[in-house]
N, C-alpha and C positions, 0 to 999 in steps of 0.2 A: 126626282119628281116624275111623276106619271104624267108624261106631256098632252094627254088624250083626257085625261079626266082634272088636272092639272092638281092633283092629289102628292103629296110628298111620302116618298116611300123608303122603305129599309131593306138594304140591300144585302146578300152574305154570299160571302166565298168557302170552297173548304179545299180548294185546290192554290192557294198563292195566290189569288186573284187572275188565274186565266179565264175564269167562268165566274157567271154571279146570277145569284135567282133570289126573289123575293120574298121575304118573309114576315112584311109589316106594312101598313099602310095607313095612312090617315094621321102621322105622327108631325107633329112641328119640331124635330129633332133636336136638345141642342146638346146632347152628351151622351154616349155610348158605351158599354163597356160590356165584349163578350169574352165569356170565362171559360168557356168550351166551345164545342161542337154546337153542342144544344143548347144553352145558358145563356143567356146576357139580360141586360137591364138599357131602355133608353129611358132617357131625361128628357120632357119634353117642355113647350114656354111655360104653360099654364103656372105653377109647375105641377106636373105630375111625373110618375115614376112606375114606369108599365116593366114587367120580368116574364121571361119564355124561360121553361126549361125543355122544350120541343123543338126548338129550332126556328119558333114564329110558327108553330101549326096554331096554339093559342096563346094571347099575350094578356096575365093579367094586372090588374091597376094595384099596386101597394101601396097599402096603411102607410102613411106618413112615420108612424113609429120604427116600421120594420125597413124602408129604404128612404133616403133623401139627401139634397147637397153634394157634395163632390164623391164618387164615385172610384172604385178602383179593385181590381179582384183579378184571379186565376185562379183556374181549375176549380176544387173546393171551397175557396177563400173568397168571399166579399165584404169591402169595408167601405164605411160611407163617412162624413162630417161633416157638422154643417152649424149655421151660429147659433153662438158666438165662434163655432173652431174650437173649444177646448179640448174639445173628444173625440175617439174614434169607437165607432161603432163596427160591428161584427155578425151579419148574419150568420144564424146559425139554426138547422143546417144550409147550408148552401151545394146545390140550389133546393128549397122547400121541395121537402117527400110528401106531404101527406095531401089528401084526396081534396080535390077544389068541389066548392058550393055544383050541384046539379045543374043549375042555370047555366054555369060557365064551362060546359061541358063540350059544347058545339065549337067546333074550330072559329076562330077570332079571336075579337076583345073584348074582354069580362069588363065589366063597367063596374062590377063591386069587389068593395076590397078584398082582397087575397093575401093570405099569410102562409096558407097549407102547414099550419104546427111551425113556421119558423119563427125566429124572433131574432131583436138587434140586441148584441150584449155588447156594454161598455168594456172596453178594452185598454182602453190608455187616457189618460188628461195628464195635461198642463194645466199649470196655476200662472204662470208667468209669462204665458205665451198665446200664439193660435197654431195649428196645424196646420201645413196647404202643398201642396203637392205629392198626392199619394201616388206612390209607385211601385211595380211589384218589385218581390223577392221571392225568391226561393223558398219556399213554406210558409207566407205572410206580406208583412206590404214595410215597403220603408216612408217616415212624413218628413217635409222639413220642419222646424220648429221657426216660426218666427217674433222676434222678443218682443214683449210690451211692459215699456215702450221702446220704441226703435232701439237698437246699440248695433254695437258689430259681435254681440256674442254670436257665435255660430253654434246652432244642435243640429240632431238629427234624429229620429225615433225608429229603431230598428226592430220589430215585432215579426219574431220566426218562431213556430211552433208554438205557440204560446207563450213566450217569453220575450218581454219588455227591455231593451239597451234604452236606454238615455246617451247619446254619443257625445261629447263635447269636439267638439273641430277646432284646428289651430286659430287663436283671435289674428286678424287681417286689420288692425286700424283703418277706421274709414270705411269698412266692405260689410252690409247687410246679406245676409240671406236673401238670392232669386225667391220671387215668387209669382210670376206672372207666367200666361200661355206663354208657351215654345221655351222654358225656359226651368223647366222638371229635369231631377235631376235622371241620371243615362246610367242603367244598370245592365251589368255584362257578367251578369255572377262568375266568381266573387270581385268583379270590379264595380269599385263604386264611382262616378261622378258627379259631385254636387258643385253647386255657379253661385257664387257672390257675388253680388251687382252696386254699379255706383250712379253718381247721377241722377239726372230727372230730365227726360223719364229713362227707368233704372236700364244699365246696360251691365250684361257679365263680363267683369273685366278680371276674376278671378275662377280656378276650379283647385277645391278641395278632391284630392283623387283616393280613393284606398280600393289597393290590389288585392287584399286578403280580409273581402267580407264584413270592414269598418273596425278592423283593428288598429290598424294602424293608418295613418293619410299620412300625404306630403301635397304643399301649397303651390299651384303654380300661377301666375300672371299670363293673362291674355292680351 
């Protein structure tokens, strides 16, 4: 927050957070995601869904088609879903090469929509579930799967390179799939850790682990 103009602002490091310089403002923030240096996408109340591939020199506002919903990306990769959850979406390319409207040429924020030649392609559904916690990986993004209706099956959707795992994870009687903030799963390529939650309201009293990239797990109690 801009304490002087009382303006809410976006802030960026490129050192680990010793130093930090401005690169957005005017935004009611409520979800972030940079994928570079230069790249990222904020989520704001409205909603709306503004992308820099400059660094915040200019930020413009995207077609609801091309970003929305829960957010998640590195480097080249950005995926997005949103309801129902059945899918995951894939900008492509990320971040958009091609030349923005004349208007939106002056450093700031384009107020019209911007695709610059990119677009969302469908990438993965479920029939039997929703999606929610996207998180990276190494060439792509990992989702959880969560059942509908409730059970204790546990998935995972593992998308590297272009190619699709459906993961099945040991059944836990009793244990859903986490799916709430602070509560995504913890990737350390190739470790993976995914939280089965019990209760109400849910607490992780289990973690599905696999050291070798979702090949194999072992179940431990928390």
């Amino acid at each position: 927050m801009d304490r002087k103009k009382n303006v809410p602002i976006v802030l960026a490091t490129e050192n680990g957070g010793r130093t930090w310089h401005r690169i957005g403002s005017g935004f009611a923030v409520v979800s972030l995601v940079r994928t570079s240096v230069s790249a990222g996408v904020v989520g704001t109340e409205d909603p709306e869904w503004w992308w820099t591939r400059d660094n915040g020199r200019h930020w413009y506002l995207a077609p609801e088609r091309l970003i929305s919903g829960v957010l998640q990306g590195n480097g080249r990769y950005l995926f997005w879903t949103s309801d129902p959850l059945t899918t995951i979406f894939q900008v492509r390319p990320w971040p958009p090469r091609g030349a923005a409207p004349r208007s939106c040429r002056r450093p700031g924020k384009c107020y019209l929509p911007v695709s610059a030649k990119s677009r969302a392609v469908a990438v993965a559904r479920v029939s039997d579930g929703a999606f929610s916690s996207l998180t990276n990986v190494p060439g792509g993004i990992l989702a959880v799967v969560v059942s509908r209706p409730p059970s204790s099956r546990a998935r995972v959707l593992l998308r590297q390179t272009g190619r699709n795992q459906m993961i099945e994870l040991p059944t836990v009687t009793g244990v859903r799939m986490c799916h709430s903030l602070g509560q995504d799963p913890a990737v350390t390529w190739p470790k993976i850790v995914v939280f089965g939650c019990t209760g109400t309201p849910p607490r992780a009293t289990v973690a599905w682990v696999s050291e070798d990239g979702g090949k194999t797990w072992q179940v431990y109690r928390r």
